[in-house]
C-alpha positions as CSV (number, residue, x, y, z in Angstrom):
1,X,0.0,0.0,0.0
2,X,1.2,3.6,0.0
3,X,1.2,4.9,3.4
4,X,1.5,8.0,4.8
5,X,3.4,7.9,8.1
6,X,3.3,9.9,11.1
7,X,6.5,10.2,13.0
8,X,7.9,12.4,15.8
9,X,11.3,11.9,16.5
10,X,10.6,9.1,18.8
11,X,11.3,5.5,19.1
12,X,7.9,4.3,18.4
13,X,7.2,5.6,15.2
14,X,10.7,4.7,14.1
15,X,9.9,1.3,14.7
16,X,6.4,1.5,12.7
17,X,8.2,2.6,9.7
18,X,11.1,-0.3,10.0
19,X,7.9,-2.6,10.5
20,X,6.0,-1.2,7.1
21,X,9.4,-1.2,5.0
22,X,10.0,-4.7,5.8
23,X,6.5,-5.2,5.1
24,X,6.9,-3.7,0.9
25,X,4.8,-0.8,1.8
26,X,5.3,2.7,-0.3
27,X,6.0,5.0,2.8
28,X,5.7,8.5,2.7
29,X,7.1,10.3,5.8
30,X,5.5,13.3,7.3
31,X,6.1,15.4,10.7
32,X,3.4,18.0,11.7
33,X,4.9,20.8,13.1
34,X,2.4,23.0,15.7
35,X,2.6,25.7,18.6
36,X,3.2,29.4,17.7
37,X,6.1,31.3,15.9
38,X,6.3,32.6,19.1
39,X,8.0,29.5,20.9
40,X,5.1,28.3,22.7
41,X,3.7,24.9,22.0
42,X,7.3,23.8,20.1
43,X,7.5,20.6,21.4
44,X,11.6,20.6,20.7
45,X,10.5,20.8,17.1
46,X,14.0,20.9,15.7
47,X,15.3,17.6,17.1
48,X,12.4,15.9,16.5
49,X,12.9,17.0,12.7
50,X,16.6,16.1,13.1
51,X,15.7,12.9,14.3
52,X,13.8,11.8,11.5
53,X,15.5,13.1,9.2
54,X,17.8,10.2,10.1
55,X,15.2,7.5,9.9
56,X,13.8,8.8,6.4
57,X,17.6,8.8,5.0
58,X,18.3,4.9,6.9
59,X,15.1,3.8,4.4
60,X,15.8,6.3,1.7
61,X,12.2,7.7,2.1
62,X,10.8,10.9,1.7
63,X,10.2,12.9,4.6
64,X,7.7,16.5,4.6
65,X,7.3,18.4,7.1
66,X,3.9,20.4,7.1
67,X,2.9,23.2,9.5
68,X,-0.6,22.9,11.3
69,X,0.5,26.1,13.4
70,X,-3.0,27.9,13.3
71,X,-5.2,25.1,13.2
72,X,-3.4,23.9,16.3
73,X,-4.3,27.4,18.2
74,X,-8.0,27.6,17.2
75,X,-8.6,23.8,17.8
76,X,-6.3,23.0,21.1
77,X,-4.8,25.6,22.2
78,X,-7.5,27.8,22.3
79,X,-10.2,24.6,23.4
80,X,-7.9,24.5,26.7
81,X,-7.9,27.5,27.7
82,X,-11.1,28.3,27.2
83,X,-12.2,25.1,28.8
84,X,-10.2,25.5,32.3
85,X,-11.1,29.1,32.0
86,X,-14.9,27.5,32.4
87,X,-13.6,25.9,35.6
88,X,-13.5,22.1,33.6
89,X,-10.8,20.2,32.9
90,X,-9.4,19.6,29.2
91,X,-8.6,16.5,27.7
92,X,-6.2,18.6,24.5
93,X,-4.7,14.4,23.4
94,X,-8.1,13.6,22.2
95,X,-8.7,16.9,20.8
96,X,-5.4,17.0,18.9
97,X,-5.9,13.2,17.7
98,X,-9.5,14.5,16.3
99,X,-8.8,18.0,15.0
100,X,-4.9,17.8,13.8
101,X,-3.6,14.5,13.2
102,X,-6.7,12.9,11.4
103,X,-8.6,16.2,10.5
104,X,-6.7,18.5,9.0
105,X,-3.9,16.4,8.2
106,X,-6.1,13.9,6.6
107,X,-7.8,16.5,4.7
108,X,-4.8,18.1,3.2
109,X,-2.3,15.3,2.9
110,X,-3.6,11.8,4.2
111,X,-6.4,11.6,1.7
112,X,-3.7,10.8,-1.3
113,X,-2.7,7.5,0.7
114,X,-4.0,4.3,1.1
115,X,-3.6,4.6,4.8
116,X,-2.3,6.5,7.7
117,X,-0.2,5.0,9.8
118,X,1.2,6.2,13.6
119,X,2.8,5.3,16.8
120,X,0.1,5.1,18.8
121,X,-0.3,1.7,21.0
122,X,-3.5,0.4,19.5
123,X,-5.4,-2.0,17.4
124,X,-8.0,-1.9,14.9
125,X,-10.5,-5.0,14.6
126,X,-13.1,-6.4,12.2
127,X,-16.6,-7.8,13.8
128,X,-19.6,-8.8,11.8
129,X,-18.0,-6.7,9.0
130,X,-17.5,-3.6,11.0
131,X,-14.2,-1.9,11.9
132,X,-13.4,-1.2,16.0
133,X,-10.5,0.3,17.8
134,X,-9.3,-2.5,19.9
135,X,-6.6,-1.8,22.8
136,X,-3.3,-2.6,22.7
137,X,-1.4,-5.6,23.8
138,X,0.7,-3.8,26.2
139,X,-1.7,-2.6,29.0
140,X,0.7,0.3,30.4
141,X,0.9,1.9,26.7
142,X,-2.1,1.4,25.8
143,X,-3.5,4.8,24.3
144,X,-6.9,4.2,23.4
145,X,-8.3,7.1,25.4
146,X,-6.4,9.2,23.8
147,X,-8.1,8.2,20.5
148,X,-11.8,7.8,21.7
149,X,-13.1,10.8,20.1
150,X,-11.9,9.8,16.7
151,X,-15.0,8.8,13.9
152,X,-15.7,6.1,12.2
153,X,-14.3,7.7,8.9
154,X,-10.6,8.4,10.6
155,X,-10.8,4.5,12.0
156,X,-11.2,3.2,8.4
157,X,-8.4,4.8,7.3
158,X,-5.2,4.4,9.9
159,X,-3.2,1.5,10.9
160,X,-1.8,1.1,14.2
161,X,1.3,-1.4,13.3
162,X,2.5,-1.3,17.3
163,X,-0.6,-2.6,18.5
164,X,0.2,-6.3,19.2
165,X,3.5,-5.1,20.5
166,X,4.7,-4.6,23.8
167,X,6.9,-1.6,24.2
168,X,10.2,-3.9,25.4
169,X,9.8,-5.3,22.6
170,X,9.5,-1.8,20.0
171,X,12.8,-1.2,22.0
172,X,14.4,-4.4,21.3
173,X,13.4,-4.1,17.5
174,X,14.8,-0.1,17.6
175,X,18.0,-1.4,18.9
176,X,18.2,-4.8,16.3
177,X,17.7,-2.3,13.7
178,X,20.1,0.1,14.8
179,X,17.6,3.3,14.8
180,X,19.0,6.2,15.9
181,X,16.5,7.0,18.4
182,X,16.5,3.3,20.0
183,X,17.6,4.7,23.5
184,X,16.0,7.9,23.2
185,X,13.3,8.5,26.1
186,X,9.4,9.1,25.6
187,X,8.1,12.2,25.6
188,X,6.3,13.3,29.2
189,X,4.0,15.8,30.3
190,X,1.0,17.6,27.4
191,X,2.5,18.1,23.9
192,X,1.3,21.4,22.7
193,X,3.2,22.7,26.0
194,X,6.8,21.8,24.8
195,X,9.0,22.5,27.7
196,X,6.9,25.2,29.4
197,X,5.7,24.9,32.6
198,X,1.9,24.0,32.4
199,X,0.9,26.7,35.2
200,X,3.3,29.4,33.5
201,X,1.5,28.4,30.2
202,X,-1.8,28.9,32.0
203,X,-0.8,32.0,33.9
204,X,0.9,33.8,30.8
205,X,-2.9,33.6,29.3
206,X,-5.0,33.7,32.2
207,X,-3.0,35.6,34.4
208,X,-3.5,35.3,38.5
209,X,-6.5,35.6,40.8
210,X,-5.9,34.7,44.2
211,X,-9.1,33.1,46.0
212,X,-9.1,30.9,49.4
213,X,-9.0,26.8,49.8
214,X,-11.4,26.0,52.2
215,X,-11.9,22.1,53.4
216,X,-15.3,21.2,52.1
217,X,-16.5,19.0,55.5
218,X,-15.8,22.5,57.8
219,X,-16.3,25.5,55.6
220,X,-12.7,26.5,57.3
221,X,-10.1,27.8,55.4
222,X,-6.9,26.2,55.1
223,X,-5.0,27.9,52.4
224,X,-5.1,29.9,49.4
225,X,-4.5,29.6,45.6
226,X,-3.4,31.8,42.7
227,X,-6.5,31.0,40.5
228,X,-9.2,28.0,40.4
229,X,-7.8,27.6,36.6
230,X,-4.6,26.4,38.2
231,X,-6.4,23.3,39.7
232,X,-8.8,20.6,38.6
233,X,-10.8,17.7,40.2
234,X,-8.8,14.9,42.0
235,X,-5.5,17.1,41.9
236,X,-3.4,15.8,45.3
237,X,0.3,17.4,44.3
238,X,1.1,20.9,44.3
239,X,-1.6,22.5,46.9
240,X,1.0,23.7,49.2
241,X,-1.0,22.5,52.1
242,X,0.5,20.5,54.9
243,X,-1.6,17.5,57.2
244,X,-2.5,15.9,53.9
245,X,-3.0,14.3,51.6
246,X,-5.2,16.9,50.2
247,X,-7.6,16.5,47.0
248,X,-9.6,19.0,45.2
249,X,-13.3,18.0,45.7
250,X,-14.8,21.2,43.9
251,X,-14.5,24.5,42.7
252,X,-17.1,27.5,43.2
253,X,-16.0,29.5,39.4
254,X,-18.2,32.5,40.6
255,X,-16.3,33.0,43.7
256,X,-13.2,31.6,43.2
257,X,-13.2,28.9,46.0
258,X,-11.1,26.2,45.6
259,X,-12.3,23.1,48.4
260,X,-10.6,20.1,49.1
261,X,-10.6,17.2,51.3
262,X,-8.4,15.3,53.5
263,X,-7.6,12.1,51.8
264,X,-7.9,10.3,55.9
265,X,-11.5,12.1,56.1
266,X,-15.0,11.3,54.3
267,X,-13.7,10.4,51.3
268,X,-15.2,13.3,48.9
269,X,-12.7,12.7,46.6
270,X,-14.6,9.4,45.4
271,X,-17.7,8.8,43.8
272,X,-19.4,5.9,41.8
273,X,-21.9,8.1,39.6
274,X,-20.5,10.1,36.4
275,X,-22.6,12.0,34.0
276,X,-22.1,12.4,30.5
277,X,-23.4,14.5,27.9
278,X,-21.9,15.2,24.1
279,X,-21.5,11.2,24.1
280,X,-19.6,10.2,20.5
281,X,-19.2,6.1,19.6
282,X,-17.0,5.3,17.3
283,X,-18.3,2.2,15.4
284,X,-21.9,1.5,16.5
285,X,-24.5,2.7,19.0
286,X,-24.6,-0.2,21.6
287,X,-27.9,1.3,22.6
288,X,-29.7,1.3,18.9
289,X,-28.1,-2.2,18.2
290,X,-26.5,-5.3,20.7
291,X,-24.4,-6.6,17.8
292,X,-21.8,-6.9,21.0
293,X,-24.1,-8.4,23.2
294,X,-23.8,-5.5,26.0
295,X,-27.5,-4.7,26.5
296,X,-28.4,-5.4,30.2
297,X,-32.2,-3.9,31.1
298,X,-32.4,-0.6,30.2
299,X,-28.8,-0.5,29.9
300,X,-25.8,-1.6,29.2
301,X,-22.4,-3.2,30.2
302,X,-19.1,-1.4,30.2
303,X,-15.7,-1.0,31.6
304,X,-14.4,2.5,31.5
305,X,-11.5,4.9,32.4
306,X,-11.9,8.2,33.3
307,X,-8.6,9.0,32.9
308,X,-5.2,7.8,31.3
309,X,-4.4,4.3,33.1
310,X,-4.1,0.7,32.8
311,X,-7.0,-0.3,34.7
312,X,-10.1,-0.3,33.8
313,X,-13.5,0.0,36.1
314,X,-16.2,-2.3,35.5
315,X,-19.7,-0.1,35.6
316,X,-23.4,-0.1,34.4
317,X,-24.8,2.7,32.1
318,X,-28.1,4.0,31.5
319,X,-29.9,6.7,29.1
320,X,-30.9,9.7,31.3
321,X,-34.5,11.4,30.0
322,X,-33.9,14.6,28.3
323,X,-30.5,13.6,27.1
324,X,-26.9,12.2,27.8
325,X,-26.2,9.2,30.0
326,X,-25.1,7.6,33.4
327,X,-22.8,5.4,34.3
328,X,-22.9,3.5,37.8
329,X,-19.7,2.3,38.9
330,X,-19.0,-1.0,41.0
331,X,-16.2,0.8,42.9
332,X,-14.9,4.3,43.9
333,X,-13.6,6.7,41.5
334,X,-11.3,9.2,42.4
335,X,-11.2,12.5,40.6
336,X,-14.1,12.9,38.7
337,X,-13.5,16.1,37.1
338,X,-16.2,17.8,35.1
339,X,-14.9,18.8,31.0
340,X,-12.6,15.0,31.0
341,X,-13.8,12.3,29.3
342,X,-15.1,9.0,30.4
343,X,-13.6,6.5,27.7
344,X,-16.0,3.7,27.3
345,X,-15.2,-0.1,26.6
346,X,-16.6,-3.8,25.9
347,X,-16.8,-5.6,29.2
348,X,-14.2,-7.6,28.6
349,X,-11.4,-4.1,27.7
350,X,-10.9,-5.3,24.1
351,X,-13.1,-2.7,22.2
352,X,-13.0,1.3,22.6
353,X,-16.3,2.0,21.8
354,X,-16.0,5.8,22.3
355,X,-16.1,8.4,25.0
356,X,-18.5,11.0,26.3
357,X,-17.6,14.4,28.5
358,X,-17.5,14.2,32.1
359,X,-20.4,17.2,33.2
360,X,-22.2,18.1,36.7
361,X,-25.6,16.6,37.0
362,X,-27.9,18.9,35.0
363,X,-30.9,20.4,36.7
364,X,-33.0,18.8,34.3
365,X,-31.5,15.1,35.3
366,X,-32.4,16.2,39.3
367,X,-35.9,16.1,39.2
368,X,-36.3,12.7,37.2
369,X,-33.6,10.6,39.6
370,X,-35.7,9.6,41.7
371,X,-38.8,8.6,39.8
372,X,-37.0,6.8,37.6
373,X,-34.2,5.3,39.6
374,X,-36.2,1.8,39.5
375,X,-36.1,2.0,36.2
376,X,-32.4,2.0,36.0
377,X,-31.9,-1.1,35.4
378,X,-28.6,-2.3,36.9
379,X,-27.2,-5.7,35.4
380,X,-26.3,-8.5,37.7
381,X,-22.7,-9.3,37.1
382,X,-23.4,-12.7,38.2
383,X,-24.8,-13.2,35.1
384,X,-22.6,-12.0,32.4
């Protein structure tokens, strides 16, 4: 096939294109370059470039690098701020997976290859004739989440040739093939922020506003912050407050008030219910069709992450009248921070079915709870 291939400068899409040449693919090699002239967002842009610029010249491919500098602002950039401006928290992966590498990449450059190929640790599989995202075979890399936003469209067209590899083993292969980057460590921390400091990003552009922590149980305060942007749900480091551990329960956006709890207290960090609205599946409604099998009363059954782990949380979920969903958890959650995303999966983890955004319970939700919470049908997972 001819393939255009992602690659960063990293060891992992090295290894996908040694994988395709080996395979008789026609490889095309492209690096998206984003952040700002300014700096901001570079993500050590010229090493990376360096970098594969090796790797095209081992093959003897062609390497382009195309600039996605404004698109990057307007669609991520811009989507965080504005987002933990709003007192949420952002999820900018799954936006930049969506909007840069298979949207406006896609658009402009993908569309003349058979494929699209990346890094990413994932799998796509066929059922009943139907294309899924499927995780990973190395549980720790697994980066499905970060793809859960993704359409159907964008599925059809990528491969994912690390997916049944685990990532001693893409290092093994790096160093076998003698790739320049075989040692070279993974890149930590959000992308777009490069090697700024995620507060100074978010102070340069929201600037300060100090405002009190007060412990939720008490009302008492215990502390102060610089700004409720600077925080988000479940947060325990960097609170500056001392008899912890601390976690950020809630945040008051009108006034400013950051509250946390004392991690050897109630427990308000924790919760089993999550709300969703804005819900997107990838593949296939599970609740227009049970080609999966799922359906469970009025719902259905799922395992889920609500944020970037290996372990997943087995959990019911339900249709809420007047829109979005709920899902029930069987255990605790910690950190469940309105504006994330809840990530949603087969029972049994092997298929990312899609994701849908964390939000507060919506007035509208309230007043039905009760008279319908016997109609919530929760599965008996003695059964499945």
């Amino acid at each position: 096939m001819k393939i255009a291939v992602l690659v960063s400068g990293g060891v992992d899409s090295a290894v996908v294109v040694h994988r395709l040449v080996a395979e008789g693919h026609d490889l095309h090699l492209f690096y998206i370059r984003i952040g700002m002239d300014n700096g901001e967002g570079d993500c050590s842009a010229e090493e990376d470039i360096e970098m594969c610029q090796l790797i095209a010249r081992k093959y003897g491919l062609p390497l382009q690098v195309v600039s996605l500098h404004e698109e990057y602002w307007d669609y991520v950039m811009d989507y965080a701020l504005k987002t933990v401006k709003a007192g949420l928290t952002p999820h900018p992966d799954m936006m930049c997976n969506k909007m840069i590498k298979f949207g406006f990449f896609e658009q402009r450059w993908g569309k003349d290859f058979d494929k699209t190929a990346t890094g990413h640790y994932a799998s796509i599989k066929e059922r009943d004739g139907r294309l899924y995202l499927a995780t990973a075979a190395d549980p720790v890399k697994d980066q499905t989440d970060f793809l859960a936003a993704i359409s159907y469209d964008q599925l059809s067209h990528l491969l994912f040739p690390l997916g049944d590899l685990p990532k001693s083993e893409v290092r093994r292969i790096a160093s076998e093939a003698g790739l320049p980057n075989a040692s070279r460590k993974d890149s930590q921390g959000i992308c777009f922020l490069g090697k700024i400091n995620y507060n100074d990003f978010i102070r340069r552009h929201l600037g300060e506003r100090p405002g009190p922590v007060v412990e939720i149980e008490t009302g008492r305060k215990i502390g102060g912050h610089k700004g409720y942007w600077f925080h988000t749900i479940g947060q325990r480091k960097g609170l500056g407050l001392s008899g912890g551990p601390w976690y950020v329960v809630r945040k008051n956006v009108r006034d400013n008030v950051v509250y946390v709890s004392n991690g050897y207290g109630t427990g308000k960090q924790y919760g089993r219910t999550i709300h969703l609205q804005e819900m997107h599946w990838i593949s296939a409604d599970p609740f227009e069709e049970d080609s999966l099998g799922m359906r469970c009363g009025d719902g259905i059954r799922i395992a889920f992450k609500n944020r970037h782990s290996p372990q997943f949380i087995q959990a019911d979920m339900v249709p809420v009248p007047g829109g979005g969903y709920v899902i029930e958890s069987e255990s605790d959650v910690q950190g469940i921070a309105p504006g994330q995303y809840a990530v949603v999966y087969t029972p049994d983890t092997a298929l990312c079915l899609g994701s849908g955004m964390i939000s507060s319970e919506p007035p509208r939700q309230r007043k039905h709870k009760k008279a319908n919470s016997e109609n919530l049908s929760i599965c008996d997972t003695d059964s499945m």
